[in-house]
RODRENZA-701914 format. One record per residue (C-alpha): residue number from 1; residue in one letter; chain; x, y, z. Coordinates in nm, 2 decimals, decimal comma. Layout:
# residues N
+------+-------+------+--------+--------+--------+
: bami : rokol : paro :     c1 :     c2 :     c3 :
+------+-------+------+--------+--------+--------+
:  NUM :     A :    A :      X :      Y :      Z :
...
+------+-------+------+--------+--------+--------+
END
This chain:
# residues 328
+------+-------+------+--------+--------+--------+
: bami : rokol : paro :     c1 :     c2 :     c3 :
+------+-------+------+--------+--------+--------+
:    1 :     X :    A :  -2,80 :   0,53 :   0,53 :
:    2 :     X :    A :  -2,55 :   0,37 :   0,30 :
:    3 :     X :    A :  -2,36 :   0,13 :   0,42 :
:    4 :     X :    A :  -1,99 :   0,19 :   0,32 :
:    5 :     X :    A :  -1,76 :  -0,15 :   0,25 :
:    6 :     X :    A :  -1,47 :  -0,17 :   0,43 :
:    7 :     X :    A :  -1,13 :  -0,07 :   0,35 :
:    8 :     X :    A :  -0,80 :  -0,20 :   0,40 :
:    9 :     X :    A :  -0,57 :   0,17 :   0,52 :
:   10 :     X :    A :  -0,24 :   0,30 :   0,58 :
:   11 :     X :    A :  -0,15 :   0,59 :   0,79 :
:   12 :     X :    A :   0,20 :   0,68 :   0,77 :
:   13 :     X :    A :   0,28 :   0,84 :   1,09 :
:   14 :     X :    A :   0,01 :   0,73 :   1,25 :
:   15 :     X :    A :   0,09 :   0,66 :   1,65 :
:   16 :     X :    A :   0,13 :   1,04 :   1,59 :
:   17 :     X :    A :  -0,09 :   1,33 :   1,74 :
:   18 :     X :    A :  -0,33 :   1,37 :   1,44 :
:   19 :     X :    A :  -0,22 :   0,99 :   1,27 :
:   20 :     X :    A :  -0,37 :   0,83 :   1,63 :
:   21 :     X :    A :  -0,71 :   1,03 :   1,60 :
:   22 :     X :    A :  -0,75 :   0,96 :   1,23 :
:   23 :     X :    A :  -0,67 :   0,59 :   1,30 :
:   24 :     X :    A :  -0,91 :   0,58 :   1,56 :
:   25 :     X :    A :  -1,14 :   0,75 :   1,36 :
:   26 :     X :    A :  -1,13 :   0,56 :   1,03 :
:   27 :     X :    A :  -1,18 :   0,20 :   1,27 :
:   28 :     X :    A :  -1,42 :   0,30 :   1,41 :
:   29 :     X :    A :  -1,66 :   0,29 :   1,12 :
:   30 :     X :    A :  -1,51 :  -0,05 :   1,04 :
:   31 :     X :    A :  -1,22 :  -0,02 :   0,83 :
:   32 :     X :    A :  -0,88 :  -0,20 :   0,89 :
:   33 :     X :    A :  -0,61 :   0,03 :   0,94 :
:   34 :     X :    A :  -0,19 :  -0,02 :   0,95 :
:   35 :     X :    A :  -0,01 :   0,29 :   1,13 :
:   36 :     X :    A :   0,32 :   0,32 :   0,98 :
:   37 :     X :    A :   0,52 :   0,45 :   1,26 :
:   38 :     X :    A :   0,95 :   0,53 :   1,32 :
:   39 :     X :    A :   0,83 :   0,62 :   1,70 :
:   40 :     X :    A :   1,06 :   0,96 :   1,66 :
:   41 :     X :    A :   0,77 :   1,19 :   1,79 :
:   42 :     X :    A :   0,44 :   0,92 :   1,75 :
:   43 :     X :    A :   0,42 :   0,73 :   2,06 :
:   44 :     X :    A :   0,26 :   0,38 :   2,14 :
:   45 :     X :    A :   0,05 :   0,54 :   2,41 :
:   46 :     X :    A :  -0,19 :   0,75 :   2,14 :
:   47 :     X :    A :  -0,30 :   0,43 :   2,08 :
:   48 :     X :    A :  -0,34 :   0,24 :   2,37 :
:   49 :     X :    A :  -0,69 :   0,07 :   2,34 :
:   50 :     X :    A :  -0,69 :   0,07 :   2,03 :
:   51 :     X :    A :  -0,50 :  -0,19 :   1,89 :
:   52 :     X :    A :  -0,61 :  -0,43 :   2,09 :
:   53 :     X :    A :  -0,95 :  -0,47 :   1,87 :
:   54 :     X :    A :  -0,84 :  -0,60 :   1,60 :
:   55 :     X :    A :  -0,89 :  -0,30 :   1,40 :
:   56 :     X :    A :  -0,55 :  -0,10 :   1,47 :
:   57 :     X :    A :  -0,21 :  -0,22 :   1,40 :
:   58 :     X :    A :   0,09 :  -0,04 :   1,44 :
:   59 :     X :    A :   0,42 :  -0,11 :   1,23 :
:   60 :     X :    A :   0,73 :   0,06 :   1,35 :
:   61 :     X :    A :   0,91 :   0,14 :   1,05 :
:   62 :     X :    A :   1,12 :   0,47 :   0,88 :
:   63 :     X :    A :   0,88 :   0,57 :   0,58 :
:   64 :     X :    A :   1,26 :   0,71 :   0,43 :
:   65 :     X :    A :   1,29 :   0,30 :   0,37 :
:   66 :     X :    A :   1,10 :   0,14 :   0,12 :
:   67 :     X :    A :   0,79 :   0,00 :   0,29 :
:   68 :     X :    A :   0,75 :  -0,32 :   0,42 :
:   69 :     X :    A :   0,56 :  -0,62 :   0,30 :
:   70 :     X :    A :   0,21 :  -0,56 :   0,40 :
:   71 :     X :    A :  -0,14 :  -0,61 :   0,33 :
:   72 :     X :    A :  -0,29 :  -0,45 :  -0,06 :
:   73 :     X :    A :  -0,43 :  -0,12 :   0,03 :
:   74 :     X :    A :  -0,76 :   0,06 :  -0,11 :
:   75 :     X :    A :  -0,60 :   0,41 :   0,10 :
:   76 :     X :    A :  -0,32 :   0,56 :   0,17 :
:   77 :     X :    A :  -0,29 :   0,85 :   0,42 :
:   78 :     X :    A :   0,03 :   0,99 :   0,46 :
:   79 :     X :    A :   0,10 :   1,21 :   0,80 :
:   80 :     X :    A :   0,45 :   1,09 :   0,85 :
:   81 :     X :    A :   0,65 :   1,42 :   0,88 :
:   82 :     X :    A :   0,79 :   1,58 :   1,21 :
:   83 :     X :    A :   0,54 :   1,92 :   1,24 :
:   84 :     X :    A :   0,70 :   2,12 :   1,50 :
:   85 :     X :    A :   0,98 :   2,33 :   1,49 :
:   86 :     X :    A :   1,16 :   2,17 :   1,78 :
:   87 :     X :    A :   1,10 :   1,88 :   1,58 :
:   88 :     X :    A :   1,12 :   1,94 :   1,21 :
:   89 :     X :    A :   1,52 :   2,16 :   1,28 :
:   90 :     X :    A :   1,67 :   1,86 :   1,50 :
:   91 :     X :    A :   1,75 :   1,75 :   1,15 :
:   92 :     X :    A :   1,65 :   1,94 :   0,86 :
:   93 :     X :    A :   1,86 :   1,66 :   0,61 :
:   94 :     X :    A :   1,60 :   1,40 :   0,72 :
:   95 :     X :    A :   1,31 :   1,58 :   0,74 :
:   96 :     X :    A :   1,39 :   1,66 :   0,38 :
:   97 :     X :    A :   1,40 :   1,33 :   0,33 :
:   98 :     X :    A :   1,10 :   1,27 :   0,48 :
:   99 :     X :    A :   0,88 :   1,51 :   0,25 :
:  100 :     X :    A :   1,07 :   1,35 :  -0,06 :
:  101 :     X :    A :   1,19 :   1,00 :   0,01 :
:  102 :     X :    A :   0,93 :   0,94 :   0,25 :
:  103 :     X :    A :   0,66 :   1,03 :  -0,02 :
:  104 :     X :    A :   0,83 :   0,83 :  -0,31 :
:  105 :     X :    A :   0,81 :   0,53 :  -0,10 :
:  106 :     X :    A :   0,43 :   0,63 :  -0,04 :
:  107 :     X :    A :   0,34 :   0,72 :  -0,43 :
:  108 :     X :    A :   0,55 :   0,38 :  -0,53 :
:  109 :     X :    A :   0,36 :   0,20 :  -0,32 :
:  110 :     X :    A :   0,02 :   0,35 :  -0,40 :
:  111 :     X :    A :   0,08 :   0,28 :  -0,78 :
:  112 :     X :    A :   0,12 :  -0,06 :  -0,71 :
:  113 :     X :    A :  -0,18 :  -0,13 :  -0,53 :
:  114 :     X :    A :  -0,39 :   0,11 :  -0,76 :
:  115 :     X :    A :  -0,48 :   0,34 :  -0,39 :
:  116 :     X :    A :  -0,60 :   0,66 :  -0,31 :
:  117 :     X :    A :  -0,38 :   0,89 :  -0,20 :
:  118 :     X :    A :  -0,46 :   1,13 :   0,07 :
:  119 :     X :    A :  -0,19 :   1,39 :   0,16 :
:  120 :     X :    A :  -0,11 :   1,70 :   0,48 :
:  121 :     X :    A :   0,05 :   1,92 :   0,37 :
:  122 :     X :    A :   0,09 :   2,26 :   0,58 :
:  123 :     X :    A :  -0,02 :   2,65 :   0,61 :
:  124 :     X :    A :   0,37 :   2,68 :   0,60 :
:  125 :     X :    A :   0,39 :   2,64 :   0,24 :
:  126 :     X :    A :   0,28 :   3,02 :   0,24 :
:  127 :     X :    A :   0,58 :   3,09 :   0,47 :
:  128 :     X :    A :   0,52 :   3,49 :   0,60 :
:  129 :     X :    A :   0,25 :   3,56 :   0,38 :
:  130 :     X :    A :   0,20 :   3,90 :   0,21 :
:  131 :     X :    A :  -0,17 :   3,80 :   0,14 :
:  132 :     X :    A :  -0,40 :   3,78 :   0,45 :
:  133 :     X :    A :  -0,64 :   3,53 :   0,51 :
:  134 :     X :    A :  -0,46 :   3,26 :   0,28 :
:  135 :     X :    A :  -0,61 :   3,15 :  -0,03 :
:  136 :     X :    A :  -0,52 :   2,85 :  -0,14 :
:  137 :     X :    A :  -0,43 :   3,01 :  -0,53 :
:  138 :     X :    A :  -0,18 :   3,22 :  -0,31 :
:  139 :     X :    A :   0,18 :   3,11 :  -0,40 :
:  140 :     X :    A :   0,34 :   3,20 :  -0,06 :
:  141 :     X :    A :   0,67 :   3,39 :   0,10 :
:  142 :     X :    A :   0,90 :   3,11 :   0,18 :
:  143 :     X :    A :   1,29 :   3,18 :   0,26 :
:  144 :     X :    A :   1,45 :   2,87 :   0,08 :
:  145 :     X :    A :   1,76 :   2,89 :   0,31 :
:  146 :     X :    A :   1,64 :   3,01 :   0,66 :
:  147 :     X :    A :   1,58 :   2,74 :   0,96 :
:  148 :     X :    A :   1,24 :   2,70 :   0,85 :
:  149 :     X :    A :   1,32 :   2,59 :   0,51 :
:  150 :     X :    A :   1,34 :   2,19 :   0,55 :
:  151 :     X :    A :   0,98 :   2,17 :   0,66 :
:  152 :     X :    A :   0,84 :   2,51 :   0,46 :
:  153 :     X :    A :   1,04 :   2,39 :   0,10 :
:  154 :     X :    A :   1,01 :   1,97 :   0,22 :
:  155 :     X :    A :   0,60 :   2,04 :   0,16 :
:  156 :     X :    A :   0,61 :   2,24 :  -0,10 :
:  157 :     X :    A :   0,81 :   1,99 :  -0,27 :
:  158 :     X :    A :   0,58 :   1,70 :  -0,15 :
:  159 :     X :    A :   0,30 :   1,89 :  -0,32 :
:  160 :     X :    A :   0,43 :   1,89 :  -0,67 :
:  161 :     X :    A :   0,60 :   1,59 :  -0,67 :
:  162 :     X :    A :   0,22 :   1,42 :  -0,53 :
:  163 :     X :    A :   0,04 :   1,63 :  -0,78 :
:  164 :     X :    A :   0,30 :   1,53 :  -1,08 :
:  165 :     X :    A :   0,31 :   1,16 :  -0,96 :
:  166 :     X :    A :  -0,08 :   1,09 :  -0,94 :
:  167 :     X :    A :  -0,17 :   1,26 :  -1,28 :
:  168 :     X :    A :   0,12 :   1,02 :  -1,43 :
:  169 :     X :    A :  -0,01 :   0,71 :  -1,28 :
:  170 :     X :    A :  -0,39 :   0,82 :  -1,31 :
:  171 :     X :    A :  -0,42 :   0,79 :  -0,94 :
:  172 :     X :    A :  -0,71 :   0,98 :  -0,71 :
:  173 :     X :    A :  -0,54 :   1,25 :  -0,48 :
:  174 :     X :    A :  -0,64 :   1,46 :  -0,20 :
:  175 :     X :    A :  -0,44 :   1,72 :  -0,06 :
:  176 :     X :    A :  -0,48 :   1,93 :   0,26 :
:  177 :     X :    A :  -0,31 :   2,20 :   0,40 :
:  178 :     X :    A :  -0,35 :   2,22 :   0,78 :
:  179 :     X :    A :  -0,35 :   2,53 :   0,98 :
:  180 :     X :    A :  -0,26 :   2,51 :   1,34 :
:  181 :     X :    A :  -0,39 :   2,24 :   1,54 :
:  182 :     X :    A :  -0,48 :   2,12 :   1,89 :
:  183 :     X :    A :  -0,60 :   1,88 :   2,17 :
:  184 :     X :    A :  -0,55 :   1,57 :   2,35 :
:  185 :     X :    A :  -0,25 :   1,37 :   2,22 :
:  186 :     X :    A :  -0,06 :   1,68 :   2,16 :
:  187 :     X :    A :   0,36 :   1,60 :   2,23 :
:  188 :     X :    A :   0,36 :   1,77 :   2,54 :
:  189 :     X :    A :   0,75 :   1,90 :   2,45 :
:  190 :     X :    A :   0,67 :   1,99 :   2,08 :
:  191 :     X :    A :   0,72 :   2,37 :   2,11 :
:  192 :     X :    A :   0,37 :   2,48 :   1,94 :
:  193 :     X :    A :   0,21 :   2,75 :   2,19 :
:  194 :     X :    A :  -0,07 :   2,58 :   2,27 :
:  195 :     X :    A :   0,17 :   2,27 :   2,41 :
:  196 :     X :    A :   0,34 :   2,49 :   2,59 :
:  197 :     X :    A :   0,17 :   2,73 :   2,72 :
:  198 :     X :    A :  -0,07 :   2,47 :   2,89 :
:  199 :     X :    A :   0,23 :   2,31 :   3,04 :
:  200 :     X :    A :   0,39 :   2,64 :   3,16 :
:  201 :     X :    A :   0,07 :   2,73 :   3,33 :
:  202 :     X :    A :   0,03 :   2,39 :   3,47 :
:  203 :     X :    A :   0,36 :   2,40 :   3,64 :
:  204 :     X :    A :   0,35 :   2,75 :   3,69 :
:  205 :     X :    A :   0,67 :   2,81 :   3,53 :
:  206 :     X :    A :   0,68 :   3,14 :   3,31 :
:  207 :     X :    A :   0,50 :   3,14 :   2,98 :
:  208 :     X :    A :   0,78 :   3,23 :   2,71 :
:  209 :     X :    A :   0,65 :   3,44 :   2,43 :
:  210 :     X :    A :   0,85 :   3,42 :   2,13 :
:  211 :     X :    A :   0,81 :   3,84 :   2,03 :
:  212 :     X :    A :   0,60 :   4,06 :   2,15 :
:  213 :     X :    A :   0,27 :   3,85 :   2,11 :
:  214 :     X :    A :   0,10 :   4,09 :   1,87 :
:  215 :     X :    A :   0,14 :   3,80 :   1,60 :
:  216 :     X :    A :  -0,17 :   3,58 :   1,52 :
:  217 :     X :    A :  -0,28 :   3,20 :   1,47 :
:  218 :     X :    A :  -0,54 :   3,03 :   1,39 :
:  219 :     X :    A :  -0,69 :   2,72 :   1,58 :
:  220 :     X :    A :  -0,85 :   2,44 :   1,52 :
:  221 :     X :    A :  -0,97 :   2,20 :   1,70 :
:  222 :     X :    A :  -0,84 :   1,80 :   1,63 :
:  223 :     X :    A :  -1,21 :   1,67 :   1,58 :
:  224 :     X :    A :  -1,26 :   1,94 :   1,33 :
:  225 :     X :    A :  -0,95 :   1,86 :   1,13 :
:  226 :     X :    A :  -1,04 :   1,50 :   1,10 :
:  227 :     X :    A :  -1,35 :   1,53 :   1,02 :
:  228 :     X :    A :  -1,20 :   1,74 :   0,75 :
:  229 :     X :    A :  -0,99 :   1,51 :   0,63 :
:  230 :     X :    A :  -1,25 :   1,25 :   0,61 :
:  231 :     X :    A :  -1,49 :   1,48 :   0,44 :
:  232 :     X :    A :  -1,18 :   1,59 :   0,15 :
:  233 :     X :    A :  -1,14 :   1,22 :   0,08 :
:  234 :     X :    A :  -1,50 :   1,18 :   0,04 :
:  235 :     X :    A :  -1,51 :   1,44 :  -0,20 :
:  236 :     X :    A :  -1,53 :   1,47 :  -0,56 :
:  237 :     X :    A :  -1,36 :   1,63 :  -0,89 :
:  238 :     X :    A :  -1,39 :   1,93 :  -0,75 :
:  239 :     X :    A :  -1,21 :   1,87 :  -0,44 :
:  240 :     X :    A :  -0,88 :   1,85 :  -0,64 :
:  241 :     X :    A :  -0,58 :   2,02 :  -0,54 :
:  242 :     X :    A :  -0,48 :   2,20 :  -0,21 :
:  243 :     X :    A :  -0,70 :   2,26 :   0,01 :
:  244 :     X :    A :  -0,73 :   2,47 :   0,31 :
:  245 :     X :    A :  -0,85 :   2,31 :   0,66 :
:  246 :     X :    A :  -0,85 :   2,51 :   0,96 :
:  247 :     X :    A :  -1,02 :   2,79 :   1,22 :
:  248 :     X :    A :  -1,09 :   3,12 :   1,04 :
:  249 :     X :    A :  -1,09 :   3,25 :   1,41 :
:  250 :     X :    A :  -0,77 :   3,48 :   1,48 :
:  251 :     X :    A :  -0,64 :   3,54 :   1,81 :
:  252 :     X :    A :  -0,30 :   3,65 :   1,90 :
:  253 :     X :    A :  -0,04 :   3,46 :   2,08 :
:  254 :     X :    A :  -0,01 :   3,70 :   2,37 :
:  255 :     X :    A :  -0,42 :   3,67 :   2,39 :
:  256 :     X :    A :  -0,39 :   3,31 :   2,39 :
:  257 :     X :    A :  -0,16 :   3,31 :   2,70 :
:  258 :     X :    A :  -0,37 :   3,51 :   2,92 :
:  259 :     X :    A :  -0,67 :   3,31 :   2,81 :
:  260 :     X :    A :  -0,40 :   2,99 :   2,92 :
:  261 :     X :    A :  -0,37 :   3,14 :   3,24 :
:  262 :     X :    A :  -0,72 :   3,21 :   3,35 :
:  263 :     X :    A :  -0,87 :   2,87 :   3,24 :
:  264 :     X :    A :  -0,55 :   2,66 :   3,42 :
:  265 :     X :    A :  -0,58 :   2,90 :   3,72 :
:  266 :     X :    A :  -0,16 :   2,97 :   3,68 :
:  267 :     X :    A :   0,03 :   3,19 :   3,87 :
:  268 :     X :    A :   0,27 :   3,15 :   3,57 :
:  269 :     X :    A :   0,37 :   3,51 :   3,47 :
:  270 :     X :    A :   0,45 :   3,59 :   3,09 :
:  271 :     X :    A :   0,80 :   3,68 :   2,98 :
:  272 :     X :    A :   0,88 :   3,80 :   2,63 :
:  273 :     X :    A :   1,19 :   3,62 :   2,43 :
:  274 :     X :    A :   1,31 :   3,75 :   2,04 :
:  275 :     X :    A :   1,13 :   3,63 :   1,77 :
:  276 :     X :    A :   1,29 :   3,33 :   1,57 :
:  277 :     X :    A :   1,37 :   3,43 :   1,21 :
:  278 :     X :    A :   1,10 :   3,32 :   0,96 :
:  279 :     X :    A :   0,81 :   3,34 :   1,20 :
:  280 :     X :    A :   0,49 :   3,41 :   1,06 :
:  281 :     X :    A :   0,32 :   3,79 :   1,17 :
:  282 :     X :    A :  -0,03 :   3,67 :   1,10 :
:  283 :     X :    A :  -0,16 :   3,33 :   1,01 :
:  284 :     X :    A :  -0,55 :   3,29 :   0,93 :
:  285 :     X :    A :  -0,71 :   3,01 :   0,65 :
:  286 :     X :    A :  -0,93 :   3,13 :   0,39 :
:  287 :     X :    A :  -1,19 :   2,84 :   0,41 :
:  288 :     X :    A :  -1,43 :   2,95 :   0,15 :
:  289 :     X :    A :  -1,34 :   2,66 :  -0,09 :
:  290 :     X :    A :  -1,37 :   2,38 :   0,20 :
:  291 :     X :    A :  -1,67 :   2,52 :   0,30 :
:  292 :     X :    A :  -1,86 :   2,55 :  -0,06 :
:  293 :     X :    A :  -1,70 :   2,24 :  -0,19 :
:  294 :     X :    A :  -1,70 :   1,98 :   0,12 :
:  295 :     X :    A :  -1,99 :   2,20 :   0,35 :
:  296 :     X :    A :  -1,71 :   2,19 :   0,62 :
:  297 :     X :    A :  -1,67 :   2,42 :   0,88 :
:  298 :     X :    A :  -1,50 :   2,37 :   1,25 :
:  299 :     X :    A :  -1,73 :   2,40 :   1,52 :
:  300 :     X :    A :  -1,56 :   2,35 :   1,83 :
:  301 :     X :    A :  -1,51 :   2,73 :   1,99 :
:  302 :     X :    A :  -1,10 :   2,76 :   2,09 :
:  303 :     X :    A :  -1,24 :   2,77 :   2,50 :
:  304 :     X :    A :  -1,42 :   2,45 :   2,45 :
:  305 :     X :    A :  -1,10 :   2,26 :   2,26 :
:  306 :     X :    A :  -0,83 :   2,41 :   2,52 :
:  307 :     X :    A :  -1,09 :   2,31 :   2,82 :
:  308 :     X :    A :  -1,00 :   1,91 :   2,67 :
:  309 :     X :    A :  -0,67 :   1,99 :   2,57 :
:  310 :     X :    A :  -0,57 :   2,12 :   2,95 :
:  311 :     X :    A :  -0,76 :   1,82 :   3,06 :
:  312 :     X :    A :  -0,53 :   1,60 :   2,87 :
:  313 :     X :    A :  -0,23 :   1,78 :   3,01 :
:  314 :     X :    A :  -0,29 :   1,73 :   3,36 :
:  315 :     X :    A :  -0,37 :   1,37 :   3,31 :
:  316 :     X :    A :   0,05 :   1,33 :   3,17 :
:  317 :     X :    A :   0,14 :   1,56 :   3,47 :
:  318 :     X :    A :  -0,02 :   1,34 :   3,73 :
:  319 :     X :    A :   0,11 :   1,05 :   3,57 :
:  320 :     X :    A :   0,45 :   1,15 :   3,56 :
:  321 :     X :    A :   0,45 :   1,22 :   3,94 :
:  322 :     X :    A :   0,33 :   0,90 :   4,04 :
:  323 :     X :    A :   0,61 :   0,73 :   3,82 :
:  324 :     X :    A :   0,85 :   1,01 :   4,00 :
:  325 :     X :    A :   0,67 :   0,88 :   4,31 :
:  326 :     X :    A :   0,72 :   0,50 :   4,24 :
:  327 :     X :    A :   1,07 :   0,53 :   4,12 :
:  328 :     X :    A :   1,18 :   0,71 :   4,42 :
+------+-------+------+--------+--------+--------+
END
């Protein structure tokens, strides 16, 4: 085995859900990694543990403002973006910002320390797709003025200004476009089904279906996705451009409820609300290139990932109540 020389990385956004595993993931084989942080939906909890080694440190700082005096860097990683809706339309000016800004300040900094750029981008940039599974050579549905658009337009923006940037400056790029992801270190108020479903059921509060359920996702479990990431970075000339990561496996949101239900046990019933505008129908990766070029596949079956991910949930739920508890 080859021993591989350690690195000096950024993650932007990383005290983030998929930042914190990536963080943790890249340390762990010995590199030194900064997590550029503004706190607005990372948390200093995902990486409790970890910054104590040595290995970890987190900067709280707005990626909008030009970065902060730091160590030379031999990778970037750039995460920082809000990724759920609740999130991303709280304000759709700064998450705009954040996918154009946010990556100048990112590129500027990479040119100047001569450093690999790895960027996520999103399954969104297909918007409600026509074409079904996505290809990555598929140029996407997108409404440019709909409630969506600051996070569906921000990436596709991201993408060309990345791709423009790095063949200018001669710098190595790697681009990902991530379809629906899940597990531990989820926010537990993000407004993605799988969030909150499990804390619906939990609770037993109703599960609220935006529509009628029929509509599908696809997804993928957060050890798969890094380990995709890692893999894309690793790879060659002919890892270029976009790429699709994520779980060709389909299942529709109303399926994924009742699954929910039965694995947490809920007496949660399931009530049906109106589909938000811009919502995708059907949502399913086209993997072939990740899988020919990188040899990746996921392999962690959706019962197996939610069995973790409920796991994690209950852990915040009990700990809430004892600080309820304490307070009282």
């Amino acid at each position: 085995m080859i021993e591989q020389k350690a690195k000096t990385i950024l993650v932007t956004g990383g005290a983030g859900f998929l930042g914190s595993h990536l963080a943790e993931r890249l340390a762990s084989v010995g590199h030194d990694v900064y997590c550029l942080d503004n706190l607005h939906t990372g948390s200093r909890e995902n990486l409790f543990g970890f910054t104590g080694t040595g290995k970890i440190h987190l900067v709280e700082h707005d990626i909008v403002k030009p970065l902060p005096e730091l160590p030379k860097f031999d990778e970037i990683y750039n995460l920082a973006c809000p990724a759920s809706p609740v999130h991303y339309q709280e304000d759709p000016v700064a998450t705009l910002r954040v996918c154009s800004e946010g990556v100048w300040n990112v590129l500027a900094r990479a040119a100047h320390d001569r450093a690999d750029v790895f960027h996520t981008s999103t399954s969104e940039v297909y918007g409600d797709p026509l074409v079904h599974p996505q290809r990555e050579g598929y140029h996407g549905n997108v409404n440019t003025v709909g409630p969506r658009s600051c996070y569906d337009e921000g990436k596709r923006f991201a993408e060309t200004m990345l791709t423009d940037f790095c063949r200018m400056h001669d710098l190595r790029l790697r681009m990902v476009r991530i379809f629906n992801t899940y597990g531990p270190r989820m926010h537990p108020q993000d407004g993605r089904v799988v969030s909150n479903f499990i804390m619906q059921a939990l609770r037993n509060e109703p599960i609220t279906i935006n529509g009628d359920g029929s509509q599908t996702r696809s997804f993928c479990y957060v050890d798969d996705m890094i380990e995709g990431f890692q893999m894309l970075m690793a790879g060659g000339d002919d890892a270029r451009g976009p790429m699709n990561i994520g779980n060709p496996a389909e299942i529709t949101v109303g399926e994924l409820a009742e699954l929910v239900v039965k694995m947490t046990g809920s007496r949660s019933p399931i009530v049906y609300l109106p589909l938000p505008k811009d919502d995708p129908l059907r949502r399913r990766p086209d993997i072939t290139r990740a899988q020919k070029v990188l040899g990746w596949k996921p392999r962690t079956h959706l019962e197996q990932g939610l069995k973790a991910t409920i796991a994690y949930f209950e852990g915040i739920i009990e700990r809430d109540s004892w600080r309820v508890a304490l307070d009282a």
